[in-house]
C-alpha positions in Angstrom: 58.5 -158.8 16.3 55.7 -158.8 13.9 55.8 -156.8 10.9 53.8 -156.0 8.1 55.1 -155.2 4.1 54.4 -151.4 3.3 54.8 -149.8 -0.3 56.5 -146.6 0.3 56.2 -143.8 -2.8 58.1 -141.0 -4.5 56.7 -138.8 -7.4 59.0 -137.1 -10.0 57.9 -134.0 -11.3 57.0 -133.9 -14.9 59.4 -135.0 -17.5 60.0 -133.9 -21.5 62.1 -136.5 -22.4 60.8 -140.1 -21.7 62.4 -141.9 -24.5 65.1 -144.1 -22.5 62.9 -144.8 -19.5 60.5 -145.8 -21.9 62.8 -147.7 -23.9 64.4 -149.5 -21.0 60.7 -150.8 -19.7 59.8 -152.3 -22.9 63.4 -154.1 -23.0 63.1 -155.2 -19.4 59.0 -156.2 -20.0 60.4 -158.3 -23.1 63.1 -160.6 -21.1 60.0 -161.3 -18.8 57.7 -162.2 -21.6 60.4 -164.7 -22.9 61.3 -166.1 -19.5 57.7 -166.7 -18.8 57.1 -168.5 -22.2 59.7 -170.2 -22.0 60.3 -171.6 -18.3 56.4 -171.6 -17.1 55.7 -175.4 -18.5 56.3 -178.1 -16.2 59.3 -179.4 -18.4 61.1 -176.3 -16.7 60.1 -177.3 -13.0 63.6 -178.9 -12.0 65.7 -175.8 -13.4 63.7 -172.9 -11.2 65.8 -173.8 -7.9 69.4 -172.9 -9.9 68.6 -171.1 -12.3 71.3 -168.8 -11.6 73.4 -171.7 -13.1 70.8 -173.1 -15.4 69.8 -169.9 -17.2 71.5 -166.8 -16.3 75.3 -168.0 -16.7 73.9 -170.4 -20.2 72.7 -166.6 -21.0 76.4 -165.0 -20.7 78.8 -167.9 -21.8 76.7 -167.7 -25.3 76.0 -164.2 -25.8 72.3 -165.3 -25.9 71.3 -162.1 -23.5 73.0 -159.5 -26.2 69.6 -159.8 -28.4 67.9 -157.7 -25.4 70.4 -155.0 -25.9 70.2 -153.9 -22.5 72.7 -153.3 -19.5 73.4 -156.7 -18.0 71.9 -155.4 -14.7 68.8 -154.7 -16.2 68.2 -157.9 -18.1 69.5 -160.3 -15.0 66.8 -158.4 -12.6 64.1 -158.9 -15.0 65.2 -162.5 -15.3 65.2 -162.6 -11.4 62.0 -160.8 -10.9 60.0 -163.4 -13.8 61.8 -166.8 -12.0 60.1 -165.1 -9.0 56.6 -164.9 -10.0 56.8 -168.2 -11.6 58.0 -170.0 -8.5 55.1 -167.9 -6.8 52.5 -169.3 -9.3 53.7 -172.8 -9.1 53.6 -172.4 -5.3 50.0 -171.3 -5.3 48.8 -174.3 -7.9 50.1 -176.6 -5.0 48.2 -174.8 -2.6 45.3 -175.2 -5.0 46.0 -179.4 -5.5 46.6 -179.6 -1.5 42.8 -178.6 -1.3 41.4 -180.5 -3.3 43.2 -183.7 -2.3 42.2 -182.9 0.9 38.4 -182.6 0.1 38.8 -185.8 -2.0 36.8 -188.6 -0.3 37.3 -190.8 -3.1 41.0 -191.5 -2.4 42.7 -193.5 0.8 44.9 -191.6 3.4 47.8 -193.1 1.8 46.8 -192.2 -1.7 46.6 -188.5 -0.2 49.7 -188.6 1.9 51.8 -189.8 -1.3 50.0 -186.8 -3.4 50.9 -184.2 -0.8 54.8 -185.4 -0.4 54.6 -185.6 -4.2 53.7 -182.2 -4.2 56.8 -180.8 -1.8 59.5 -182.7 -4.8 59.4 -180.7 -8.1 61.9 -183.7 -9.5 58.9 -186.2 -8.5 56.0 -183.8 -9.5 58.0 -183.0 -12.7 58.4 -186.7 -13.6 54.8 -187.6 -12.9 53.8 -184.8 -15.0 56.2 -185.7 -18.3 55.2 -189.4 -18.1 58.6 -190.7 -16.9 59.4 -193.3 -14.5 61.1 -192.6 -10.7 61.7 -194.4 -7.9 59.7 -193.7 -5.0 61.7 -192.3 -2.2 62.1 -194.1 1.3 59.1 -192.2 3.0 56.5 -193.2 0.9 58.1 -196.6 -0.6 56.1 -198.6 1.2 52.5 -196.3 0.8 49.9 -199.1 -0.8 48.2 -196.7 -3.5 46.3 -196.9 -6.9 49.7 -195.7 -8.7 48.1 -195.0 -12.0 44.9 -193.6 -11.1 47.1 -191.6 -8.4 49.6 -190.1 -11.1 46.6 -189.5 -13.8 44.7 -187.7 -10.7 48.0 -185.7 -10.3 48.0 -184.6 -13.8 44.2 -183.7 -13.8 44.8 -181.3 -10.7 48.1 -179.3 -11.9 46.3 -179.4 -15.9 42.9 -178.0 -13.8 45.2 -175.3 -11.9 47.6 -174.4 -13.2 46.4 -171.5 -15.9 47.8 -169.6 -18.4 51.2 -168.0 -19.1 51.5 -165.0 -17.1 52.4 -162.2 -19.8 52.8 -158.8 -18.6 51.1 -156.4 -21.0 52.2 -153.0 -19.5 55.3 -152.0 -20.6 55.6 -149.3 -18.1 57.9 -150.4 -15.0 61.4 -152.2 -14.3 63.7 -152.5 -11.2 66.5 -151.1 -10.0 69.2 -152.6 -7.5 71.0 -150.1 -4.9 74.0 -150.1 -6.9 72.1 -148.4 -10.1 71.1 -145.1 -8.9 72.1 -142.3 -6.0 70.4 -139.1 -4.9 71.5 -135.7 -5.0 70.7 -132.6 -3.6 70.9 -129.6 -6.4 69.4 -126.1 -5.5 67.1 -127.6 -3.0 65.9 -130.3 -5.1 66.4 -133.9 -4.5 67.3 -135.7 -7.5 67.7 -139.8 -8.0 70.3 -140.5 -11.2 69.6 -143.8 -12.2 71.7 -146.0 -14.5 70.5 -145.4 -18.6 71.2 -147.8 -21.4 74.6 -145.9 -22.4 77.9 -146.5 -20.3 79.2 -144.2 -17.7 75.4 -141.7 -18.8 72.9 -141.6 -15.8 69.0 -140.0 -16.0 68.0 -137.5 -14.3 64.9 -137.5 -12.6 63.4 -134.7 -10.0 61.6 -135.9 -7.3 58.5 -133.7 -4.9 60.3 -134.8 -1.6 63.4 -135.2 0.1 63.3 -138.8 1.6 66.0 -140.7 0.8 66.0 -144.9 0.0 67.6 -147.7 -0.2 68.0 -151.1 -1.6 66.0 -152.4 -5.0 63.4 -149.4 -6.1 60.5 -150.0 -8.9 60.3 -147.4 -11.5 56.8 -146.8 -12.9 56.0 -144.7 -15.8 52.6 -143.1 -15.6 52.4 -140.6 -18.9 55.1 -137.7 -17.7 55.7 -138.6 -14.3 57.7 -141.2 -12.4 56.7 -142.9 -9.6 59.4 -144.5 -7.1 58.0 -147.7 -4.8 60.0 -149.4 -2.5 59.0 -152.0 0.2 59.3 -152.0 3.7 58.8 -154.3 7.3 56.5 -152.1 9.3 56.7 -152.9 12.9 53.0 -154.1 13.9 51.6 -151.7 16.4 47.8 -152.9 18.4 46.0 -149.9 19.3 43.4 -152.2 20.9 43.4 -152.8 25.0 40.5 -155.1 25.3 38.8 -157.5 23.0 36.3 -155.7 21.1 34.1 -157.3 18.0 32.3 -155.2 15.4 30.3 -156.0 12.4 30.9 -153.2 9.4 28.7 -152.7 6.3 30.6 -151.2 3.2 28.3 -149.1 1.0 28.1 -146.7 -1.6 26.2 -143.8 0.6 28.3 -144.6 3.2 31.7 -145.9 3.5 31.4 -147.9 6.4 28.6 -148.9 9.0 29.2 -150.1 12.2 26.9 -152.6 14.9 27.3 -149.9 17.2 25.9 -147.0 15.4 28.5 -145.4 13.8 28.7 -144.1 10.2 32.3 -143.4 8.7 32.6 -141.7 4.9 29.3 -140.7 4.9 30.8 -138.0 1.5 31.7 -141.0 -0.7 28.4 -140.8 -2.1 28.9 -136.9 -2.9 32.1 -137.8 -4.1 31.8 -140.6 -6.4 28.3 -139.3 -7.8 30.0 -135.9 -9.0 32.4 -138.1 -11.0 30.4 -140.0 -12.2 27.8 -137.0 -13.9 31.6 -135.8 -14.8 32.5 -139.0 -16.7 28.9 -139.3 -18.2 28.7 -135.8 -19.5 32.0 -136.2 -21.3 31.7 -139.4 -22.4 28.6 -138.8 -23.9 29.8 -135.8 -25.8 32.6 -138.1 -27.6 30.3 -140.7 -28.2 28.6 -137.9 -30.8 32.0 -136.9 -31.5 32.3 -140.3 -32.7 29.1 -140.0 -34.4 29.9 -137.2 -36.6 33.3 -138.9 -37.6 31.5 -141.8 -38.9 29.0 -139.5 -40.8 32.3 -137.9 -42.3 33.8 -141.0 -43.2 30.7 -142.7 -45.0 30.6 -138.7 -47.1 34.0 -139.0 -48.0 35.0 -135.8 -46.0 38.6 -137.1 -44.6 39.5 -133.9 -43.8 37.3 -133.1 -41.4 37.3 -137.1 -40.6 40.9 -136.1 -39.6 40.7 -132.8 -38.1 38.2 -134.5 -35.9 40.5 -137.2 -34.8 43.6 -135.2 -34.0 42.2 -132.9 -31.8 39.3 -134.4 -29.9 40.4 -138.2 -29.2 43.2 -137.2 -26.5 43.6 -139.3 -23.4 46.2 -136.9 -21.8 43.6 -134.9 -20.1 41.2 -137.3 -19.7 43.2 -139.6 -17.6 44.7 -136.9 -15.9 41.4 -135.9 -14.4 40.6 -139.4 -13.4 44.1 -140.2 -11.6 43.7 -136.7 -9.8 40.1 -137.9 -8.9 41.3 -141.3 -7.7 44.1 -140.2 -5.3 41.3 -137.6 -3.9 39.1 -140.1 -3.3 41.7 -142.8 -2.2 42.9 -140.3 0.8 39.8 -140.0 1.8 38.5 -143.7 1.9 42.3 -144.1 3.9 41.3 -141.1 6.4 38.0 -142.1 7.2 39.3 -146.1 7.6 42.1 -144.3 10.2 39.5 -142.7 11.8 37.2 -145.7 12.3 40.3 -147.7 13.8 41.1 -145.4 15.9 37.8 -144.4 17.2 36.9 -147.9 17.9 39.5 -149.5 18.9 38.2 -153.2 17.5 40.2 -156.5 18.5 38.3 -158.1 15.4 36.5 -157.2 12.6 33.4 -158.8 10.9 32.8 -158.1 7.1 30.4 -159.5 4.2 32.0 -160.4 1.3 31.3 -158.6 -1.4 33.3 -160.2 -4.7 30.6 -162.1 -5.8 28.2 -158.9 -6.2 27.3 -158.3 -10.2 24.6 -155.5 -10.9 24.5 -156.1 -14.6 21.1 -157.0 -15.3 19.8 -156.0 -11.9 20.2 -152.2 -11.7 19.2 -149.1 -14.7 22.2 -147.6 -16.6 22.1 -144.7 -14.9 22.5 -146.8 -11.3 25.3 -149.6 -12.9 27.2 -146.3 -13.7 27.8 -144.6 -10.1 28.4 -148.4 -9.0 30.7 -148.5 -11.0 32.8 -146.2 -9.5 32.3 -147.6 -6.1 35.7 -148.8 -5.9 35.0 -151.8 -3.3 38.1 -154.0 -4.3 40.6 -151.4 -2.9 38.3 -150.8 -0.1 38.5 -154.2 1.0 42.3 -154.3 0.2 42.7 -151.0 2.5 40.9 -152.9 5.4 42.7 -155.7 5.3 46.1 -153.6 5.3 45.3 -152.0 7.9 43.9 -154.9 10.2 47.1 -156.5 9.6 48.9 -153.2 10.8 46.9 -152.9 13.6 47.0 -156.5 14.3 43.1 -156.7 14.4 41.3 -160.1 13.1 39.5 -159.6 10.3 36.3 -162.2 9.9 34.6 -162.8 6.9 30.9 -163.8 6.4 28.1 -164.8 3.6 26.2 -161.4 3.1 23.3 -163.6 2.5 20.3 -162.2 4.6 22.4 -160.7 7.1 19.9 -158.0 7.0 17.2 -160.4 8.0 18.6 -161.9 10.9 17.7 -161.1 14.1 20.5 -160.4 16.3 19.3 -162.4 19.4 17.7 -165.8 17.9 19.7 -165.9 14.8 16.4 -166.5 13.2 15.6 -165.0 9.6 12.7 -162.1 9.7 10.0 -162.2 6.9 8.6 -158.8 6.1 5.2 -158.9 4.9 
């Protein structure tokens, strides 16, 4: 049975006190932080497989994990959830290396067989990579190969791939485990208790429905409000009988345009325009705001400077408008993209990609501003989810002159 990974959701109503939530995610985002500076290098390669052993139990038997001065289940999932992504990254700089050894033409098919089996051995890549000598295992013992050009090429690809640290910033999330919190149903409200930094104390948090989960949840902290995600293996379902291909244009006017005629989201326009004036019109009238405070500041006038500052400069309202305008125009990018799958029924679909598309220099302010809000990234991301749900191929193309081709010959039309 095929299944796909879904991110299921719960909202809290709004909080007062935020302090220990808050408190507990910067705690949990610091143990990340030091496991990623301090077990990302390629000195820390041949630890990441028991690190259980290596790190977590080192961690206990010395008291080193006291300094996070958190509950020993928060600290050993943060430590789990950082080992995780680094394994992930070191997993996709592989996939990187494999790539370009393949595309290499200037090495032998032994040379690229022994770079690739290299590759699967963190002891042997890890060894390469520090400068110290191993013994070649029996399978590629006898490879004939450039050995120090090989090892040097090695150390160019992972140095070439491998990138930076990956810090997390946000101090606004942190998991749970299904032993850390339970629901509760009090005057008709369900309510998750989740495990605080105190012993035997549990917070309180309201939630908008009634579903009830289980296993590991993330906690995310947006301003006042909690929001609960937990994954989950969707069964695949195909809603397509026959095979069925069709081209799609995403635009701005229009969400989507089909080969066969048919326009989906034809309101985005209306929809991400009016934000847009929004936006403009109030960011204009802090940018003179801002003006003004400056004027104050070079007269000397830090009273008003002040006055100015305190009540004029919040962010509370201001992202609250824009998250309530996002999720509007979210659910309706995700009902029209419903719509179009199940109104077509397509076995594959054909799209341009778009990632490469800058309008910096191309397009008048006014333009690069409603572009700006034409949120194509989670368009794209929404299609792809959805293909995979539907279990419909999804084919991507150079958006080169695809409006110059003619559909029969294939041949590129010149207008004059």
């Amino acid at each position: 049975m095929k299944t796909v990974v879904k991110c299921i959701k719960q909202h809290s109503f709004e909080m007062d006190n935020m302090e220990e939530l808050n408190y507990i995610a910067q705690k949990y985002t610091t143990v990340k932080n030091y496991v990623y500076s301090r077990y990302s290098g390629i000195n820390n390669m041949g630890i990441l497989s028991d690190y259980k052993k290596e790190i977590r139990d080192i961690w206990v038997q010395t008291k080193f994990a006291e300094q996070w001065k958190l509950p020993a289940r928060y600290w050993k999932l943060a430590l789990d959830e950082a080992i995780s992504n680094i394994k992930t990254e070191w997993s996709n700089v592989k996939n990187r290396v494999k790539l370009a050894v393949i595309k290499n033409n200037n090495i032998t098919k032994e040379e690229r067989n022994f770079i690739l089996y290299i590759l699967k051995v963190n002891e042997l890549l890890q060894n390469i990579l520090t400068y110290k000598e191993f013994i070649r295992p029996v399978a590629i013992m006898e490879l004939n190969i450039r050995e120090k050009y090989i090892c040097n090429l090695i150390r160019r690809y992972i140095r070439c791939y491998k990138g930076t640290i990956p810090y997390s910033t946000r101090c606004s999330s942190f998991m749970i485990d299904a032993d850390m919190y339970e629901y509760k149903h009090i005057d008709g409200v369900l309510h998750i208790f989740i495990q605080g930094v105190n012993r035997g104390k549990r917070i309180n948090i309201s939630l908008k429905d009634r579903n009830l989960h289980k296993g590991n949840l993330r906690i995310i902290i947006k301003n006042e409000v909690i929001e609960i995600h937990r994954s989950k293996d969707v069964e695949v379902k195909q809603n397509w009988i026959k095979e069925k291909v069709i081209g799609i244009d995403k635009g701005y006017r229009c969400l989507i345009a089909t080969s066969e005629n048919s326009f989906y989201g034809e309101k985005l326009n209306e929809y991400l325009t009016k934000e847009t004036e929004r936006l403009s019109e109030v960011n204009a009238n802090r940018n003179k705001l801002w003006a003004l405070m400056e004027k104050c500041l070079s007269e000397r006038d830090l009273v008003k400077y002040n006055n100015i500052l305190l009540h004029n400069f919040g962010r509370k309202k201001y992202n609250n408008n824009k998250r309530k305008f996002d999720s509007l125009v979210k659910s309706y990018i995700n009902r029209e993209l419903n719509k179009f799958i199940e109104n077509e029924k397509p076995s594959e679909i054909i799209y341009e990609d778009l990632t490469f598309v800058s309008w910096q220099d191309r397009y008048p302010k006014h333009v690069k501003r409603k572009l700006s809000r034409w949120i194509k990234g989670y368009i794209q991301q929404r299609i792809n989810y959805k293909g995979a749900l539907k279990n419909i191929l999804l084919t991507k193309v150079n958006p080169a002159y695809t409006s110059q081709f003619c559909y029969k010959c294939r041949c590129i039309v010149v207008l004059v």
